[in-house]
C-alpha positions in Angstrom: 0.0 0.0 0.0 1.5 3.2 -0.5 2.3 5.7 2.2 -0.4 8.1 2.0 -0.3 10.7 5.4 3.4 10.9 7.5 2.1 8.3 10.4 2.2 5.8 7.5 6.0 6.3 7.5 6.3 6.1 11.5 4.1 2.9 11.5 6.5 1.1 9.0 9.6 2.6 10.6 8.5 0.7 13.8 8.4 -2.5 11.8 12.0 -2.3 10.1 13.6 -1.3 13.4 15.7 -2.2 16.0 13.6 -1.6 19.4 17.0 -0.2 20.5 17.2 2.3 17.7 13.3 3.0 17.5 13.3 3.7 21.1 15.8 6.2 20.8 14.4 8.0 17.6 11.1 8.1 19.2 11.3 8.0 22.9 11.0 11.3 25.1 11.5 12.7 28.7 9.9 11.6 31.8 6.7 10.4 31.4 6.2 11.7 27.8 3.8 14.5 28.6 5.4 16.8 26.5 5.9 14.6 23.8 2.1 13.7 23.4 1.6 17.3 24.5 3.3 19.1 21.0 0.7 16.5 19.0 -2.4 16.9 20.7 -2.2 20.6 21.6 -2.9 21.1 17.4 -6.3 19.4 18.1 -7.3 22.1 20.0 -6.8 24.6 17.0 -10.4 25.0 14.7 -10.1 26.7 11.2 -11.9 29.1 10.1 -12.1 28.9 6.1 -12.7 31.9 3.7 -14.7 31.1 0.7 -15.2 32.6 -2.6 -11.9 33.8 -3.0 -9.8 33.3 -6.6 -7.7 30.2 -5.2 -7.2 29.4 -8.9 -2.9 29.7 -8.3 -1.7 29.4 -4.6 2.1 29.9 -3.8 3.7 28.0 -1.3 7.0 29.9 -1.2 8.8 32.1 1.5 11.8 33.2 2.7 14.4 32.9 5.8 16.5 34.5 6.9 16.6 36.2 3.4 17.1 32.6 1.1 14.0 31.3 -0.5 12.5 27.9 0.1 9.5 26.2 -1.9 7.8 25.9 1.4 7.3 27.0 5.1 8.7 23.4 5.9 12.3 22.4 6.7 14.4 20.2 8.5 15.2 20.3 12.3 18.4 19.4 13.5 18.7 15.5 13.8 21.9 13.6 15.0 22.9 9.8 14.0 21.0 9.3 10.6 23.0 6.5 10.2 21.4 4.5 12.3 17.8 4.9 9.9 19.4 4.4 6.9 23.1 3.8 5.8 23.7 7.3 4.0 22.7 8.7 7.0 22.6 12.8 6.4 24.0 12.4 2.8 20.3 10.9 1.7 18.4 13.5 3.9 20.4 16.5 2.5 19.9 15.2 -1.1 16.1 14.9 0.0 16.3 18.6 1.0 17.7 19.9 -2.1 15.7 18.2 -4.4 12.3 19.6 -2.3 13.8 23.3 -2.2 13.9 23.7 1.5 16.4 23.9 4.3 18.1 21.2 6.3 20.0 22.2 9.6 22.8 19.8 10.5 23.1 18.5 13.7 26.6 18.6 15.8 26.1 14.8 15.9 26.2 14.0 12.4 27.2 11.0 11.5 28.1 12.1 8.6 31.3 14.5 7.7 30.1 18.4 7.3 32.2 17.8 3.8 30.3 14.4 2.6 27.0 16.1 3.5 27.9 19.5 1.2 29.3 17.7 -1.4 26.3 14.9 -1.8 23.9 18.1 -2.2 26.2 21.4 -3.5 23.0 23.2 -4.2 21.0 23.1 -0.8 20.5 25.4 1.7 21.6 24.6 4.5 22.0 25.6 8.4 24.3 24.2 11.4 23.1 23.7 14.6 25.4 23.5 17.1 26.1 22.2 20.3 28.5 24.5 22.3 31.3 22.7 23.5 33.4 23.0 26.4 36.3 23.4 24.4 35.8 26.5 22.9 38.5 26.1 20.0 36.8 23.2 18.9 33.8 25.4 18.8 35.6 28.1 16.6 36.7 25.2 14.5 33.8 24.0 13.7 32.1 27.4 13.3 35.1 28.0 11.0 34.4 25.0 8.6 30.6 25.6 8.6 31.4 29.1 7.2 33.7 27.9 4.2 31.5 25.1 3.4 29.1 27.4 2.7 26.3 26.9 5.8 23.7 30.3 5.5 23.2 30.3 9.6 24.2 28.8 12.9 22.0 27.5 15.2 22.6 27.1 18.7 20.7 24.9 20.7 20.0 26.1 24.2 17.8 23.6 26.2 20.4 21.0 26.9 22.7 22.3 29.4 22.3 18.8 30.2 20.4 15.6 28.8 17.1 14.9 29.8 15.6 12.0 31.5 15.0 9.6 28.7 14.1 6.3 30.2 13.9 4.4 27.8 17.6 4.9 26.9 19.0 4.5 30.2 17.1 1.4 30.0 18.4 0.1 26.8 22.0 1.3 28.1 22.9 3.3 25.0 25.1 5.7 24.9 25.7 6.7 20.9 28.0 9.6 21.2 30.5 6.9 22.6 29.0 3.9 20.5 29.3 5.5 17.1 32.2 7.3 15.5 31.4 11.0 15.2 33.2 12.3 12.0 33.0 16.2 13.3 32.7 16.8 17.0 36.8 16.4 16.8 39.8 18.6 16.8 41.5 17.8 13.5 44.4 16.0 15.2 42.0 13.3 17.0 40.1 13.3 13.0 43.1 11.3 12.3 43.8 9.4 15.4 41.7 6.2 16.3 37.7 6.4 17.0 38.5 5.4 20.8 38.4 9.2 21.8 36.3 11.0 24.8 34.2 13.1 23.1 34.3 16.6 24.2 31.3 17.1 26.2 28.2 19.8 26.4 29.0 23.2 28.1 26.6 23.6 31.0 27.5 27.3 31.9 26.9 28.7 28.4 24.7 31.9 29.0 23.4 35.3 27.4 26.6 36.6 27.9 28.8 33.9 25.8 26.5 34.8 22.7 29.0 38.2 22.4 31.5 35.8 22.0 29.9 33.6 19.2 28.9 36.5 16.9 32.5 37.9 17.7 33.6 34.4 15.3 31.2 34.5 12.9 29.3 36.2 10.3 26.5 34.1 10.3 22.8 34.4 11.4 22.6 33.2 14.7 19.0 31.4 15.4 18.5 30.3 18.7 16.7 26.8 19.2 14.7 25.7 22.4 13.2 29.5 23.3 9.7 28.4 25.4 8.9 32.1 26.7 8.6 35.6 26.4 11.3 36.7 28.9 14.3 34.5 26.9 12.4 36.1 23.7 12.6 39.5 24.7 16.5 38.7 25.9 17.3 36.6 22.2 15.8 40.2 21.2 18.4 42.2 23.8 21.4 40.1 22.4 20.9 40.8 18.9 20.1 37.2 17.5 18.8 36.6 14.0 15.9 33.8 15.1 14.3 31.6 17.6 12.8 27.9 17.1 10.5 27.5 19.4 11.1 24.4 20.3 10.9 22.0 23.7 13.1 19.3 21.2 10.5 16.8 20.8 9.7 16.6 24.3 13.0 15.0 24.9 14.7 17.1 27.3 12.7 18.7 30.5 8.8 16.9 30.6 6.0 18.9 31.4 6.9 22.1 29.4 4.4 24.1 27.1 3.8 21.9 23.4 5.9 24.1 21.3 2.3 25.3 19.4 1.4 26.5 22.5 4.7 28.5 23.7 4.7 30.0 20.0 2.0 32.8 20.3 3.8 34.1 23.5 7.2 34.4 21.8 5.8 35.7 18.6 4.3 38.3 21.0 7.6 39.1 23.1 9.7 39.5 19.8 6.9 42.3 18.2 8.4 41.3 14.8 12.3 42.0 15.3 13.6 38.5 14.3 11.3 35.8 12.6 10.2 33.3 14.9 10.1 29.4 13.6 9.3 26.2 15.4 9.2 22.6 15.9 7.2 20.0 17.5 4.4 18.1 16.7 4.0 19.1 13.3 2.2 16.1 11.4 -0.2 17.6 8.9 -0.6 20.4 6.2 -3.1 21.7 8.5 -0.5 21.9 11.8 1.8 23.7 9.3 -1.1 26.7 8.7 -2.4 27.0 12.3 1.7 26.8 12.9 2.1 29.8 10.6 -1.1 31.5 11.6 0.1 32.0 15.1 3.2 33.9 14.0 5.6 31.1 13.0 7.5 32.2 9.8 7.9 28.4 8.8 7.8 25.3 10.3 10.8 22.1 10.9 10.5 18.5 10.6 12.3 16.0 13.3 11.0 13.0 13.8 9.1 12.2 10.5 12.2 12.9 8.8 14.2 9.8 10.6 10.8 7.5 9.5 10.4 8.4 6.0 15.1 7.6 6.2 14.0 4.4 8.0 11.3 3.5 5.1 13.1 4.2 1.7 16.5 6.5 2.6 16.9 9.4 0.2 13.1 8.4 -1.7 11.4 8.3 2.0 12.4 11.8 3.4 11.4 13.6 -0.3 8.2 11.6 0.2 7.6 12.8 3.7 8.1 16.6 2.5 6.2 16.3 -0.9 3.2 15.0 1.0 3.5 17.7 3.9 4.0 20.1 1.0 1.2 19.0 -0.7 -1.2 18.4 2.2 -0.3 22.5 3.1 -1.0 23.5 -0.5 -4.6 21.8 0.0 -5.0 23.3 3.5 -3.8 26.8 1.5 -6.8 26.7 -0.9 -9.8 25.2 1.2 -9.0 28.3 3.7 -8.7 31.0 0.8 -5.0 31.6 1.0 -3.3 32.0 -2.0 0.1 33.3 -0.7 2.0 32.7 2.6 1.4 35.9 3.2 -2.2 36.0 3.6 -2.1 33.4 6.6 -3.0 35.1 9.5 -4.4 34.9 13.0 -8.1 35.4 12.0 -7.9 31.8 10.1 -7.9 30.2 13.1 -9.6 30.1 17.0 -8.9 27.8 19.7 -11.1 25.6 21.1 -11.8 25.3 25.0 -12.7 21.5 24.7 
């Protein structure tokens, strides 16, 4: 049967496998609250259609941060795509280019930044990155993402730590030791044998360091894992680029706002400085219009990405987007929308059930 809607892809990702590697692709925090949360909290979103209107031509296409994209739908940051599918990132940045949106690379690729650019020259693409207590590796890597020709850094900021995922402490895994991470390396240790301790998370990162980061680079920098208005209005003090809005799939602290949820309050706190994206729970063409009517300025992808890699590699993640894409272009025309542009709050109401 062909794979019609994007839970077709995580149902069959299930099947093909390893409980070890399913759990961690798909597991969250705690007691999953949050994780159910960023789905369900969509449910509560009614439409309100606009009728008569010429929908004739409707135009997916926007921009960020400047560089056009065929659609308000990219790619959130993702580590160890190996473990889906044996390109890993190479077959998910292809997938990107060929759908005309942005993929952000994870820190934990398991792929080198060089194989990933040169698999898919013609992408747009973004870093996200994990600062490191070793702050020349962090130059270094800022440094390579620059002259391989990445459009904006993102730093993720929820995970000072990592969360309480039970169901990998009780599988025992542990992949930044298990697999060989081509990038999070000085370029001596790059040569040296994969038995290395990796250099580990910064915990005391804070506003302050962010002088520091934009002091290295030229880059955009998009902060990832804002949930409220007083880090808004302080991403807005420090003279950042971008938030995602993002609790990271519920993976980190349980019991947090579903990212739809924490989205009108940032949207608010930023008054329209930097453009304001998310993540979390996205599963429909409809989440990615009541995503966009609440102030988002596009939407990314985590989770369905890694089952559409599990399901067919390269083919799977361009069929994940192209139905997302198409299923938004559907939910664009039945509510009288025939630009991005005309989405707006009035398209939508929340429901108190």
């Amino acid at each position: 049967m062909p794979f019609v809607c994007l839970t077709d892809f995580q149902a069959r990702a299930r099947e093909r496998l390893s409980k070890l590697t399913w759990d961690y692709i798909e597991g969250g925090a705690g007691e999953g609250f949050t994780q159910e949360d960023n789905i369900t909290a969509f449910k509560k979103i009614r439409l309100r259609p606009r009728y008569l209107k010429d929908v004739s031509e409707v135009d997916t296409r926007t921009t960020i941060q400047g560089e056009e994209i065929s659609a308000p739908i990219c790619i959130s940051p993702t580590g160890f795509h190996c473990i889906a599918w044996p390109d890993g990132e190479m077959s998910t940045a292809r997938a990107a280019q060929a759908a005309g949106i942005c993929y952000v690379t994870s820190t934990y690729a398991s792929c080198t930044l060089e194989d990933i650019v040169s698999t898919a020259p013609g992408g747009l693409r973004w870093f996200q990155l994990y600062v490191q207590r070793d702050r020349q590796l962090n130059r270094q890597l800022i440094q390579r993402v620059e002259s391989l020709g990445f459009k904006a850094l993102v730093i993720t900021v929820d995970v000072p730590i990592s969360g309480n995922r039970w169901h990998d402490v009780r599988n025992q895994l542990d992949l930044k030791t298990n697999l060989l991470l081509k990038d999070l390396r000085s370029p001596k240790e790059r040569n040296s044998m994969p038995s290395l301790q990796m250099s580990r998370i910064d915990p005391s990162i804070c506003w302050d360091d962010l002088s520091w980061l934009q002091s290295i680079t030229q880059l955009p920098i998009i902060l990832k894992g804002i949930l409220t208005k007083e880090d808004a209005e302080l991403a807005v003090k420090h003279n950042v680029q971008g938030i995602i809005v993002s609790n990271h799939g519920g993976r980190q602290l349980d019991e947090v706002p579903a990212s739809i949820d924490a989205l009108t309050e940032v949207v608010a706190a930023v008054k329209g400085k930097i453009e304001v994206y998310m993540d979390g729970g996205i599963r429909t063409g409809n989440d990615v219009l009541k995503a966009l009517a609440l102030g988002a300025k596009c939407i990314f992808l985590g989770r369905p990405i890694l089952w559409g890699l599990a399901c067919k590699g390269e083919r799977g993640v361009e069929e994940v987007l192209n139905i997302l894409k198409n299923e938004f272009h559907t939910s664009m025309t039945l509510t009288g929308c025939r630009s991005v542009a005309e989405i707006n709050r009035d398209l939508i109401q929340i429901s108190r059930l």
